[in-house]
Every structure is written in C-alpha cells, then in structure tokens.
Chimera marker file (.cmm) of the C-alpha trace (Angstrom):
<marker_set name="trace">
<marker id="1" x="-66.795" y="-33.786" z="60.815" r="1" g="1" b="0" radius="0.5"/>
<marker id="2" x="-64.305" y="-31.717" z="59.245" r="1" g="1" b="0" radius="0.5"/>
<marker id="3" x="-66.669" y="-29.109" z="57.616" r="1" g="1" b="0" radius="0.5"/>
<marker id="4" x="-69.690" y="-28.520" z="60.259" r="1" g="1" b="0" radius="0.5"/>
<marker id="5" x="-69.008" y="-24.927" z="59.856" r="1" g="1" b="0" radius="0.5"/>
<marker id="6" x="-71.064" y="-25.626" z="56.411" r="1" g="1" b="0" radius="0.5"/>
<marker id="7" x="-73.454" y="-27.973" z="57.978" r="1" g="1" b="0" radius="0.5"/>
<marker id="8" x="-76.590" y="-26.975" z="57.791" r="1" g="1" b="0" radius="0.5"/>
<marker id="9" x="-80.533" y="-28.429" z="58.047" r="1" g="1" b="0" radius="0.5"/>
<marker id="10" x="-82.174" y="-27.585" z="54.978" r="1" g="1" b="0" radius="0.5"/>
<marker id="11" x="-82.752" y="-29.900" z="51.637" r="1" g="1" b="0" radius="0.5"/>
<marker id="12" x="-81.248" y="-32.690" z="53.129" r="1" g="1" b="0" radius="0.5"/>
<marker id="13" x="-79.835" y="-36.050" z="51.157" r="1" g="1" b="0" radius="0.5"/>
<marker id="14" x="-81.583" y="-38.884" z="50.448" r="1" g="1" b="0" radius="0.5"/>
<marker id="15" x="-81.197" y="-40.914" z="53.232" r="1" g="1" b="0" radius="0.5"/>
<marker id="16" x="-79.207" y="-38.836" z="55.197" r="1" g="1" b="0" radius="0.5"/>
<marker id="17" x="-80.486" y="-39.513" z="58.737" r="1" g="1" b="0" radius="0.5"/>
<marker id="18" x="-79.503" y="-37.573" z="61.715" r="1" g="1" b="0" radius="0.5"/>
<marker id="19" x="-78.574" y="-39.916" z="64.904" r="1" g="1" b="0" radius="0.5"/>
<marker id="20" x="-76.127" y="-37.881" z="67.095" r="1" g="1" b="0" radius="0.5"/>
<marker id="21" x="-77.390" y="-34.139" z="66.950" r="1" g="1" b="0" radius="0.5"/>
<marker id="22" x="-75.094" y="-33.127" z="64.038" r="1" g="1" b="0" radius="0.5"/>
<marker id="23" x="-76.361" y="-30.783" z="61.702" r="1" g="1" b="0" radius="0.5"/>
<marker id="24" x="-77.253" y="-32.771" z="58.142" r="1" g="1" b="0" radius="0.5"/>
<marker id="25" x="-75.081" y="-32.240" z="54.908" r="1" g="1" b="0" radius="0.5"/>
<marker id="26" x="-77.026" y="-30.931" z="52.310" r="1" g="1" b="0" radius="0.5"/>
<marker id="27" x="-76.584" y="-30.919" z="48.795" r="1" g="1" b="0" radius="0.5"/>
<marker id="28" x="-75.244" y="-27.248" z="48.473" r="1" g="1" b="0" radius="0.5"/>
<marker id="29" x="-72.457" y="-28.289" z="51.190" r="1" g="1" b="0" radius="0.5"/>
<marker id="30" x="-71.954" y="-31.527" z="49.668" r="1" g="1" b="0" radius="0.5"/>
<marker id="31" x="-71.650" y="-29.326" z="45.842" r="1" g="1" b="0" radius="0.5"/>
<marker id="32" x="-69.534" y="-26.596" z="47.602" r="1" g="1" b="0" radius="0.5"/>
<marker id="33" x="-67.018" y="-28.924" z="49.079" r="1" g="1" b="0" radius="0.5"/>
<marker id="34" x="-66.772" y="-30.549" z="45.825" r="1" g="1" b="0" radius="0.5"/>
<marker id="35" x="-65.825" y="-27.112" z="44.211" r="1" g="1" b="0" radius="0.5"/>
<marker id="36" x="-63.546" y="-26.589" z="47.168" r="1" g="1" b="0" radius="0.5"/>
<marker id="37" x="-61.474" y="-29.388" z="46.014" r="1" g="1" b="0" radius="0.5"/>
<marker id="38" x="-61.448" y="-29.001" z="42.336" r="1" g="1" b="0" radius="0.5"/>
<marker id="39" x="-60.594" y="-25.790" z="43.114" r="1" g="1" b="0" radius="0.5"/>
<marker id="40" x="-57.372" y="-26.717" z="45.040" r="1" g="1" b="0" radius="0.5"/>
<marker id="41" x="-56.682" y="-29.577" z="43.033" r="1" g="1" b="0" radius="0.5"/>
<marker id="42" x="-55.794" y="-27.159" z="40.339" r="1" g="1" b="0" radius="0.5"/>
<marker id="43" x="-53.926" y="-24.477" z="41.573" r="1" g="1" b="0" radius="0.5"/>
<marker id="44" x="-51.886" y="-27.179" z="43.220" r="1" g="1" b="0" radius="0.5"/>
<marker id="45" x="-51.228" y="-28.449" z="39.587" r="1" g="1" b="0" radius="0.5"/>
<marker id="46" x="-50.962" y="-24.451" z="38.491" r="1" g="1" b="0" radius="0.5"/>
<marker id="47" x="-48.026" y="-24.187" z="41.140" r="1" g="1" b="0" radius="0.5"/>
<marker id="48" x="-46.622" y="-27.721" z="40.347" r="1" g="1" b="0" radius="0.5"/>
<marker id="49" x="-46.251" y="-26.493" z="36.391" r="1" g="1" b="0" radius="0.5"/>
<marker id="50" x="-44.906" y="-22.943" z="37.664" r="1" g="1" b="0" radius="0.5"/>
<marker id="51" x="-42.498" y="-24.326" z="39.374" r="1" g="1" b="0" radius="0.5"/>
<marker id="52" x="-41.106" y="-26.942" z="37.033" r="1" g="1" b="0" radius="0.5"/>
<marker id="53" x="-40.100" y="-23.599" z="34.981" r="1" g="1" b="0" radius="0.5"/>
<marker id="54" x="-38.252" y="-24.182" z="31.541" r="1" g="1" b="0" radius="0.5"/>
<marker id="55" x="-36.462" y="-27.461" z="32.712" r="1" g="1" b="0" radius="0.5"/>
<marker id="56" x="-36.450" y="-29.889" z="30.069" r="1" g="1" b="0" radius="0.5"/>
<marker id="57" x="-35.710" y="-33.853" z="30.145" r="1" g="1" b="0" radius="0.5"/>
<marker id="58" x="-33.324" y="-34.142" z="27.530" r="1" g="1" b="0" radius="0.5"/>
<marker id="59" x="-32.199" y="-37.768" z="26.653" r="1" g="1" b="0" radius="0.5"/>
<marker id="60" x="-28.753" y="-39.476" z="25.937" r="1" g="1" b="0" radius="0.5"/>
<marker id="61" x="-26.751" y="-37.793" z="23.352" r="1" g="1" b="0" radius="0.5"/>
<marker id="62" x="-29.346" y="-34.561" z="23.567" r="1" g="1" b="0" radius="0.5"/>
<marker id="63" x="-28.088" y="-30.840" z="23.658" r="1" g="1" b="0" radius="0.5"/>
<marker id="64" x="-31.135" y="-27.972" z="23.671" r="1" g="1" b="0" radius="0.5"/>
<marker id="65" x="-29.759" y="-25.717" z="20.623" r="1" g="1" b="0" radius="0.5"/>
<marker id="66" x="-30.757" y="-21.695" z="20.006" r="1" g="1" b="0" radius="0.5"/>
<marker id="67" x="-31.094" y="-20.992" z="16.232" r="1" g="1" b="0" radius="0.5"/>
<marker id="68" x="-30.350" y="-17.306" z="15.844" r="1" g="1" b="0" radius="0.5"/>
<marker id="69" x="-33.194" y="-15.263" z="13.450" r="1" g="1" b="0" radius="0.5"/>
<marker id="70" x="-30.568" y="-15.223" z="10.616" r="1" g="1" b="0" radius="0.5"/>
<marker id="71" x="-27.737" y="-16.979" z="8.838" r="1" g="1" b="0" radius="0.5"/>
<marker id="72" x="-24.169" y="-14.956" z="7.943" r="1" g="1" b="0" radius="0.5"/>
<marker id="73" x="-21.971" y="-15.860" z="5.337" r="1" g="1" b="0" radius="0.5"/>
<marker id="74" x="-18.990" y="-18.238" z="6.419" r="1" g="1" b="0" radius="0.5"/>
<marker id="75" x="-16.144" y="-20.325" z="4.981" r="1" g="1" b="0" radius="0.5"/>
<marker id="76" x="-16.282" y="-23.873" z="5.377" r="1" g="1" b="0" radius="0.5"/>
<marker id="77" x="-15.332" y="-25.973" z="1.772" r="1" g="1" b="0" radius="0.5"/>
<marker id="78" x="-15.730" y="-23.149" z="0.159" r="1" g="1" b="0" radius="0.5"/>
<marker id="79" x="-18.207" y="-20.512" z="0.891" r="1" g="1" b="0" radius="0.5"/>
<marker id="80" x="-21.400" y="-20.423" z="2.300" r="1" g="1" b="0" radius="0.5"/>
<marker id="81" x="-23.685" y="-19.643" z="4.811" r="1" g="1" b="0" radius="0.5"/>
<marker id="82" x="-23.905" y="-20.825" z="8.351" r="1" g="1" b="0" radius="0.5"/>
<marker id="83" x="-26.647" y="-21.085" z="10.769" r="1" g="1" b="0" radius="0.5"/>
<marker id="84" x="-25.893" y="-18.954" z="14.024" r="1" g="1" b="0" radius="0.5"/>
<marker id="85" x="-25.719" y="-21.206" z="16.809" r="1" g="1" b="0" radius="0.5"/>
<marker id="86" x="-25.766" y="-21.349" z="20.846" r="1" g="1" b="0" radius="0.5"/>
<marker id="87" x="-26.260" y="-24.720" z="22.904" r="1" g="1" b="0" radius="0.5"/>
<marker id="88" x="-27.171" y="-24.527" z="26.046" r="1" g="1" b="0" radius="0.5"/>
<marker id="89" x="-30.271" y="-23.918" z="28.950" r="1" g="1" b="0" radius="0.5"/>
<marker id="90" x="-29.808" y="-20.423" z="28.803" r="1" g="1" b="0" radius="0.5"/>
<marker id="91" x="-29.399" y="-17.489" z="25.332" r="1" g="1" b="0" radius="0.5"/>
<marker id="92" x="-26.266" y="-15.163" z="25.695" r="1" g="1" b="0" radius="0.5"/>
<marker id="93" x="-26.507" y="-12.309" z="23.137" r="1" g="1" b="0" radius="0.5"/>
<marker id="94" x="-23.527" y="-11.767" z="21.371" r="1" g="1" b="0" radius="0.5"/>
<marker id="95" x="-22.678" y="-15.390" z="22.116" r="1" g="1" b="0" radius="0.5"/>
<marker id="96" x="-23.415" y="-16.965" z="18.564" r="1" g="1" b="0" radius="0.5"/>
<marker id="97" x="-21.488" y="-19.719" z="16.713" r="1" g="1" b="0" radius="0.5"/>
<marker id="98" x="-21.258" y="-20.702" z="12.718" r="1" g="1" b="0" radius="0.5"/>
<marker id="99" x="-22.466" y="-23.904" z="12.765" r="1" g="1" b="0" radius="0.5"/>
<marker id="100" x="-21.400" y="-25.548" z="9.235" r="1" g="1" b="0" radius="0.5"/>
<marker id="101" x="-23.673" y="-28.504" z="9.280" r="1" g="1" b="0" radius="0.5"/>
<marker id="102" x="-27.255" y="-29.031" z="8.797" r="1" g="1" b="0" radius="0.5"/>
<marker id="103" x="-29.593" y="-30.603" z="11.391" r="1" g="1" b="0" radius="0.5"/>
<marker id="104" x="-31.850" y="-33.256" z="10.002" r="1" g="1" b="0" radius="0.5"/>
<marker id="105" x="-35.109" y="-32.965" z="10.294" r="1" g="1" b="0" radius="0.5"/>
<marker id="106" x="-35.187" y="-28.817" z="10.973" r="1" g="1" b="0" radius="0.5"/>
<marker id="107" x="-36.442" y="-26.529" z="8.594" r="1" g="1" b="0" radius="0.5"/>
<marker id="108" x="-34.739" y="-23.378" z="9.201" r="1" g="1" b="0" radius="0.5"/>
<marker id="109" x="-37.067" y="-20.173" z="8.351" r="1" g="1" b="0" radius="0.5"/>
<marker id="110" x="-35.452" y="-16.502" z="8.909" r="1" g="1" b="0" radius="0.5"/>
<marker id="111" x="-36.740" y="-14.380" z="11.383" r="1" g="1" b="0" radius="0.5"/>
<marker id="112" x="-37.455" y="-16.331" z="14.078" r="1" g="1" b="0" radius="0.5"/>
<marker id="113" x="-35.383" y="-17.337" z="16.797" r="1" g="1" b="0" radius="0.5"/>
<marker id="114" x="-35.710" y="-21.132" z="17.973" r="1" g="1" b="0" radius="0.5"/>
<marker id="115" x="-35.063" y="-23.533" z="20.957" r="1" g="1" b="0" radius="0.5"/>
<marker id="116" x="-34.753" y="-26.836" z="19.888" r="1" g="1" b="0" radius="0.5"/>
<marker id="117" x="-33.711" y="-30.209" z="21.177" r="1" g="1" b="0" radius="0.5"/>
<marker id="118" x="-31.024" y="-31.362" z="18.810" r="1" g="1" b="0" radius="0.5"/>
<marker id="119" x="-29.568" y="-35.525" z="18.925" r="1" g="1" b="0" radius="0.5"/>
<marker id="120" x="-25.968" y="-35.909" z="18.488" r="1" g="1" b="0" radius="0.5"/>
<marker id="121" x="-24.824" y="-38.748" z="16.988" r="1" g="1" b="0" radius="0.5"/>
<marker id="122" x="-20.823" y="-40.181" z="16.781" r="1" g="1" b="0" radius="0.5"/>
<marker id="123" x="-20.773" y="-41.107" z="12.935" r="1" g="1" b="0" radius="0.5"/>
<marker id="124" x="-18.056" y="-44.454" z="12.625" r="1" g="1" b="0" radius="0.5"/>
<marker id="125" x="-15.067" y="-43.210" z="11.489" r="1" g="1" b="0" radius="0.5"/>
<marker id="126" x="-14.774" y="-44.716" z="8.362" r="1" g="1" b="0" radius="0.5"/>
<marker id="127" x="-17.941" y="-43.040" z="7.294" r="1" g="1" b="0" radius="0.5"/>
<marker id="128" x="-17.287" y="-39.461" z="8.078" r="1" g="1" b="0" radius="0.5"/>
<marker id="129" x="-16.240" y="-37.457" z="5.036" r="1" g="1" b="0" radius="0.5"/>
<marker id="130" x="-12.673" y="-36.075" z="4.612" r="1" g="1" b="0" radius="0.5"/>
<marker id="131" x="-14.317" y="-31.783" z="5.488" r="1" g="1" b="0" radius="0.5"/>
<marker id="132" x="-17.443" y="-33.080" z="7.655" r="1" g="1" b="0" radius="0.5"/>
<marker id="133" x="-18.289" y="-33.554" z="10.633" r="1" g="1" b="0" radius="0.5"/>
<marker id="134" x="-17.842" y="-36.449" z="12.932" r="1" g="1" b="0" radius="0.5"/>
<marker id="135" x="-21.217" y="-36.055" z="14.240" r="1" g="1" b="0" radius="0.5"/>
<marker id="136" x="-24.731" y="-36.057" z="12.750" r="1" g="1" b="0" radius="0.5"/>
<marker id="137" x="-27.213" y="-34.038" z="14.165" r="1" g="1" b="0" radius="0.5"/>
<marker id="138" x="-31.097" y="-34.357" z="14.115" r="1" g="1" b="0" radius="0.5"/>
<marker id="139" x="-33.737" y="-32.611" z="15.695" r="1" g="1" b="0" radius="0.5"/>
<marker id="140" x="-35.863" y="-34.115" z="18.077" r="1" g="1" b="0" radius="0.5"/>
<marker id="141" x="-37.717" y="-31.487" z="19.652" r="1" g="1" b="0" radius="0.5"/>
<marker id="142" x="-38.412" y="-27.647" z="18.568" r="1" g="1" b="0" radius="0.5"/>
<marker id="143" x="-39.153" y="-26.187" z="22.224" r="1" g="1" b="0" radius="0.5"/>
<marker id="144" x="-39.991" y="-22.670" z="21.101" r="1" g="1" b="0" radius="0.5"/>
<marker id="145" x="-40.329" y="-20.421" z="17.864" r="1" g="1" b="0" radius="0.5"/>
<marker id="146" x="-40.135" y="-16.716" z="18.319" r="1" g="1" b="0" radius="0.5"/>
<marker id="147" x="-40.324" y="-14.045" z="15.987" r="1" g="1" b="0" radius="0.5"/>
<marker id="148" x="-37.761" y="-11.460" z="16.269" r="1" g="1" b="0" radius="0.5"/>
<link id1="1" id2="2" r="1" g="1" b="0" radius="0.2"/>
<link id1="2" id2="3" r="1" g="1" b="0" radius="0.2"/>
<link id1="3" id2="4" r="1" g="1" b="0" radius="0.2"/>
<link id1="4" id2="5" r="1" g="1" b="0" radius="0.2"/>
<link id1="5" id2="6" r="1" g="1" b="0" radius="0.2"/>
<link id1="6" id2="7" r="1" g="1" b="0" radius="0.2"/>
<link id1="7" id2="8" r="1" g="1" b="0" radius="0.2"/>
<link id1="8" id2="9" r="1" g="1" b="0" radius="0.2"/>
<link id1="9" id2="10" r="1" g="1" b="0" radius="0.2"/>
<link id1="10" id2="11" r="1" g="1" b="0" radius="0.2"/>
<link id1="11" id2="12" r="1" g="1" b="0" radius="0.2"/>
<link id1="12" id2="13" r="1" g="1" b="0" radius="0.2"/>
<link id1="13" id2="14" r="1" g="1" b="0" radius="0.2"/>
<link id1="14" id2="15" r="1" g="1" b="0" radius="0.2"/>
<link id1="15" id2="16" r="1" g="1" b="0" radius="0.2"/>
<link id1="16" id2="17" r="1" g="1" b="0" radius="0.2"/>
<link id1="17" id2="18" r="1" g="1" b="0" radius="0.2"/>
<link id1="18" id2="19" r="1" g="1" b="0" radius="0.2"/>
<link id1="19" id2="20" r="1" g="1" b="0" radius="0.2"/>
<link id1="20" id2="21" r="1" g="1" b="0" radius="0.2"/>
<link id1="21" id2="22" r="1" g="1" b="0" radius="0.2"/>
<link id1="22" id2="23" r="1" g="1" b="0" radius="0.2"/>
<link id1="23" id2="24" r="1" g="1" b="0" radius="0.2"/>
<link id1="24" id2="25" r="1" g="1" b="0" radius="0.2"/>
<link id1="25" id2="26" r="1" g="1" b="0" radius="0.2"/>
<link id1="26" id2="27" r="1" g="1" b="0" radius="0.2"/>
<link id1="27" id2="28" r="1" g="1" b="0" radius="0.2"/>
<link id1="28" id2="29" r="1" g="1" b="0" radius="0.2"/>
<link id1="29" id2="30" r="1" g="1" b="0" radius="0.2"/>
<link id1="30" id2="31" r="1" g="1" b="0" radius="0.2"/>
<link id1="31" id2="32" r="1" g="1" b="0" radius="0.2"/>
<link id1="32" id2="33" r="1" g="1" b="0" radius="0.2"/>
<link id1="33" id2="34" r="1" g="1" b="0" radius="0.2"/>
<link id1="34" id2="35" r="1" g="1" b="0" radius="0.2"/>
<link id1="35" id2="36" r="1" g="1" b="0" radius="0.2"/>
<link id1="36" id2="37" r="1" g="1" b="0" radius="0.2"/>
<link id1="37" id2="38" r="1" g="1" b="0" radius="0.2"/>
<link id1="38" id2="39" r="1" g="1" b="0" radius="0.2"/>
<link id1="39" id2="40" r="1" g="1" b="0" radius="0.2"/>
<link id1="40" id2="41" r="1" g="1" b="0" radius="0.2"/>
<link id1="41" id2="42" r="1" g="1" b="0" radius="0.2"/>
<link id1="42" id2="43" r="1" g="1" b="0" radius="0.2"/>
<link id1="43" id2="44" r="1" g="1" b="0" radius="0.2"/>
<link id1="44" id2="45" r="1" g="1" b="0" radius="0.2"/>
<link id1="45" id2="46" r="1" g="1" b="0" radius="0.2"/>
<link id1="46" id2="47" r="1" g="1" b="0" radius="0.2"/>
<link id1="47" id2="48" r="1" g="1" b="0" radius="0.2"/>
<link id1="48" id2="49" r="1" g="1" b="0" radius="0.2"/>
<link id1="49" id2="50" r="1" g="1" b="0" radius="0.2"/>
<link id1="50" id2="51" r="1" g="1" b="0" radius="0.2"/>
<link id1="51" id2="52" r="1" g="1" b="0" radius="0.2"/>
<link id1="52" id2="53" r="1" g="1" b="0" radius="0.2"/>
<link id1="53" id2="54" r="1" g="1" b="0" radius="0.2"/>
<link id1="54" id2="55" r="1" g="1" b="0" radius="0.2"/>
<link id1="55" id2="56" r="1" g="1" b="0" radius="0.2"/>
<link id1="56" id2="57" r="1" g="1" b="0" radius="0.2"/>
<link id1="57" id2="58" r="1" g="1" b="0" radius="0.2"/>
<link id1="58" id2="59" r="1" g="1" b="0" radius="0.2"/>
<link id1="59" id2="60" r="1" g="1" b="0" radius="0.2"/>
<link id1="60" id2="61" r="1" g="1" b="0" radius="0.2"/>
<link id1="61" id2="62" r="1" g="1" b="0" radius="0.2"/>
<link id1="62" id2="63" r="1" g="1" b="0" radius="0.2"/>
<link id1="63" id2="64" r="1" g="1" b="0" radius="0.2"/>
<link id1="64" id2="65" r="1" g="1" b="0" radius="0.2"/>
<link id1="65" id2="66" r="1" g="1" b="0" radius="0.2"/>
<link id1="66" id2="67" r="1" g="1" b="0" radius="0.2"/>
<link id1="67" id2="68" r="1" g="1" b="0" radius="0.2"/>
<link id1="68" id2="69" r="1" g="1" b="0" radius="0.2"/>
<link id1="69" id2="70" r="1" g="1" b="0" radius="0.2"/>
<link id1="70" id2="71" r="1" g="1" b="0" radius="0.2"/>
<link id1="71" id2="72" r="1" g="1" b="0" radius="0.2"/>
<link id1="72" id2="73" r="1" g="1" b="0" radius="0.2"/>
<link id1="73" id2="74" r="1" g="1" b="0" radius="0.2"/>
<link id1="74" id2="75" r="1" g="1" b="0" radius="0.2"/>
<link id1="75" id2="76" r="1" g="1" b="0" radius="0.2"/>
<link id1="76" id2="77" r="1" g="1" b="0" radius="0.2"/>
<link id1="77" id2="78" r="1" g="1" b="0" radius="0.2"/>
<link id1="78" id2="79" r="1" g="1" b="0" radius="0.2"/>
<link id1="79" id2="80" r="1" g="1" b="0" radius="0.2"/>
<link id1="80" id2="81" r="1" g="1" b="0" radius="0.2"/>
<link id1="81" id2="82" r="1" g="1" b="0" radius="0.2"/>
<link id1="82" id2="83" r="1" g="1" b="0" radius="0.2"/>
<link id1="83" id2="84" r="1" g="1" b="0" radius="0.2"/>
<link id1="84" id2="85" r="1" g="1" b="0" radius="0.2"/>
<link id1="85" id2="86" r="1" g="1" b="0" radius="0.2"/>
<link id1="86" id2="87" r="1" g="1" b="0" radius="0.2"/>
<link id1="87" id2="88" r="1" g="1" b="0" radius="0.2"/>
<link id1="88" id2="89" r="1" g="1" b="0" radius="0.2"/>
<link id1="89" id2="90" r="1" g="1" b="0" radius="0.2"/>
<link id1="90" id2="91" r="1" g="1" b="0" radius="0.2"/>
<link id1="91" id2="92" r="1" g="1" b="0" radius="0.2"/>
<link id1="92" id2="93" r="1" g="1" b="0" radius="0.2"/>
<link id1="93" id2="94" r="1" g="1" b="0" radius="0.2"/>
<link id1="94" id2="95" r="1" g="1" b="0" radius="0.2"/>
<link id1="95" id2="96" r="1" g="1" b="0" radius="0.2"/>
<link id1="96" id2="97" r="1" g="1" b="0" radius="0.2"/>
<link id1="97" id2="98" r="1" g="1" b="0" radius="0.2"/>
<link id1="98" id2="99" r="1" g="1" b="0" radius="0.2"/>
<link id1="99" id2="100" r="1" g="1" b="0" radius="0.2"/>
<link id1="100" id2="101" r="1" g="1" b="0" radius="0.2"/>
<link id1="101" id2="102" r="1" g="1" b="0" radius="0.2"/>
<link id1="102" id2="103" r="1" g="1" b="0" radius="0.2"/>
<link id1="103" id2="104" r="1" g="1" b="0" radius="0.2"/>
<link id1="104" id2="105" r="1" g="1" b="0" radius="0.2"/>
<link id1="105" id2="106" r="1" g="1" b="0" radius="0.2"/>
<link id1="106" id2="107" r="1" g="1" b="0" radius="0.2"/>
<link id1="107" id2="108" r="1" g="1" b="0" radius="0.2"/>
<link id1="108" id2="109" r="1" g="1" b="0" radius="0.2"/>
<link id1="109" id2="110" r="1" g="1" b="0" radius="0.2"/>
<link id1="110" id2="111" r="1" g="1" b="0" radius="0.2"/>
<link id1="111" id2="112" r="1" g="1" b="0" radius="0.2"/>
<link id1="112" id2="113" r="1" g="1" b="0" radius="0.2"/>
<link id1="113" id2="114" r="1" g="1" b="0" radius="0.2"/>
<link id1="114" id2="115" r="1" g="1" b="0" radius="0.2"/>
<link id1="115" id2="116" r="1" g="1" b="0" radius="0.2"/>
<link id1="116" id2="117" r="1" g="1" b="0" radius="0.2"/>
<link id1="117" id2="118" r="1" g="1" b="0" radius="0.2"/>
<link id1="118" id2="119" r="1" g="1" b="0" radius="0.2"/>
<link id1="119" id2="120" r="1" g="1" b="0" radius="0.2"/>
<link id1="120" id2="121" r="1" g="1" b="0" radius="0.2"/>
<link id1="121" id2="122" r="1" g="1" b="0" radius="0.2"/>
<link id1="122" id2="123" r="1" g="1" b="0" radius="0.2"/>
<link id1="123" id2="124" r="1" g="1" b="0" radius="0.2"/>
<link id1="124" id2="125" r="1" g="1" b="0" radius="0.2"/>
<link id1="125" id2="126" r="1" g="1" b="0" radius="0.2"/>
<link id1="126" id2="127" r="1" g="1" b="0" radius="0.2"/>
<link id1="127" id2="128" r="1" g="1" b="0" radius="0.2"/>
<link id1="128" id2="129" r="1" g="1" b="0" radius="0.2"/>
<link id1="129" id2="130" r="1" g="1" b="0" radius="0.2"/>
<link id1="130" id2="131" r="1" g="1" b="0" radius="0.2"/>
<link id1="131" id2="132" r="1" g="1" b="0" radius="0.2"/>
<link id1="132" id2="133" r="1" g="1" b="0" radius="0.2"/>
<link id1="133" id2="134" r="1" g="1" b="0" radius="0.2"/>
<link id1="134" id2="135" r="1" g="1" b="0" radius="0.2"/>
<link id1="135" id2="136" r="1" g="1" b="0" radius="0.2"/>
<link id1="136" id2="137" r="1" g="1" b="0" radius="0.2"/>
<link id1="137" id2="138" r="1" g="1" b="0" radius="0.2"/>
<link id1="138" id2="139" r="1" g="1" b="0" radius="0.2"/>
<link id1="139" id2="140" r="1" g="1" b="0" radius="0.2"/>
<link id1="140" id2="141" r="1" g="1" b="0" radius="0.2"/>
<link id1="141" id2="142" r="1" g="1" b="0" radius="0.2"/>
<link id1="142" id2="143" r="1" g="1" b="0" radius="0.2"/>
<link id1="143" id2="144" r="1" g="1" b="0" radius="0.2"/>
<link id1="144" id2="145" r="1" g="1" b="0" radius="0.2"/>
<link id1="145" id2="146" r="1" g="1" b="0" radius="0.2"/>
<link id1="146" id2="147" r="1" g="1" b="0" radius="0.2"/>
<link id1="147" id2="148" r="1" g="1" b="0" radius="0.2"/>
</marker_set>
C-alpha cells in the first residue's frame, strides 16, 4: 500500500480485517489521506488559475477596450466630448485615443479606469449615417473597474 508509513493498529474500521501482516488503516489515516488530497486538489486548481493570468477568450468580432478615468473635449460634427480610448491586452500610458462613438450597453462613470470586452459590428452600408461610423459597438463584458 502506498501510505503504510501512516498505517497504524489502533481504532480500526469496521470490517477491516488483517490477513497478510499489514498494519490496519484506521480512521485518522483514512481522514488524513482524505485531507491530503483535498489539500492538493486545490492548490493544483490555485496554480491552474495563476497561471491562466489575465488571458481572456474573446469571441468573433471582440476587441478588450481600456476606458481612460476621464473624457476631453474633441471635434467630431461639431463639438463634444470623447471618451479616451486604448484597445488592446495590455494599457500604454500616454497611448489614449478620442473615440467619437458611444458603446451600447456601457455606462461610462468618471474616475475610474475600465477593461471591457467591446463587440464590433460592420453596420450595411446603406445604413451608416453620412458623419458615423461604419461600425457599432456594444459591450459585452466589463473585465475590470478601477478607481484612479
């Protein structure tokens, strides 16, 4: 047996019978062993969710966005303000973007700096206004919210 180390004689299980000279598992050994397992069971799981790290499944047409902590003021039609924008895995500083449309679904709130998972969607031609976009964004996902 793999564990005779822990074998021992004393308090037995029910119907545990001894018929080669081995030492009898007791219930302590037969608790401890359990624990032993649990016990590796989860940091095996600990390691398996360390290592995954911040990789996330993203789907067709899905982009991970960064939503800076403020908006600035920006020309599109006319004036306005623009969200400050970065897509990508990884946050650059200094590396932010007007972005001129909205993303449905998102409710923006200043001061806090967000990873999101955003859908981008090819609107039909005929249907995309004369100053928009040709794509229609909507969130699917926010990943993190920090305050800044």
């Amino acid at each position: 047996m793999v564990f005779r180390h822990l074998l021992t004689k004393s308090r037995s299980l029910p119907g545990a019978v001894d018929h080669s000279n081995r030492r009898i598992l007791t219930l302590k050994d037969t608790i401890d062993m359990k624990n032993s397992l649990l016990l590796t069971i989860c940091l095996t799981l600990g390691l398996l969710s360390c290592t995954s790290g911040d990789k996330v499944s993203l789907g067709k047409g899905e982009y991970i966005y960064w939503i800076n902590s403020e908006t600035r003021p920006c020309v599109g039609v006319g004036e306005m303000t623009c969200l400050q924008i970065q897509k990508g895995e990884t946050l650059e500083e200094g590396k932010w973007l007007h972005f001129y449309d909205g993303i449905e679904g998102f409710d923006y709130e200043p001061g806090y700096i967000y990873k999101l998972i955003v859908k981008e969607t090819e609107i039909p031609p005929h249907q995309v206004p004369a100053d928009g976009s040709s794509l229609k964004f909507t969130l699917t996902k926010i990943l993190s919210k920090q305050k800044v």
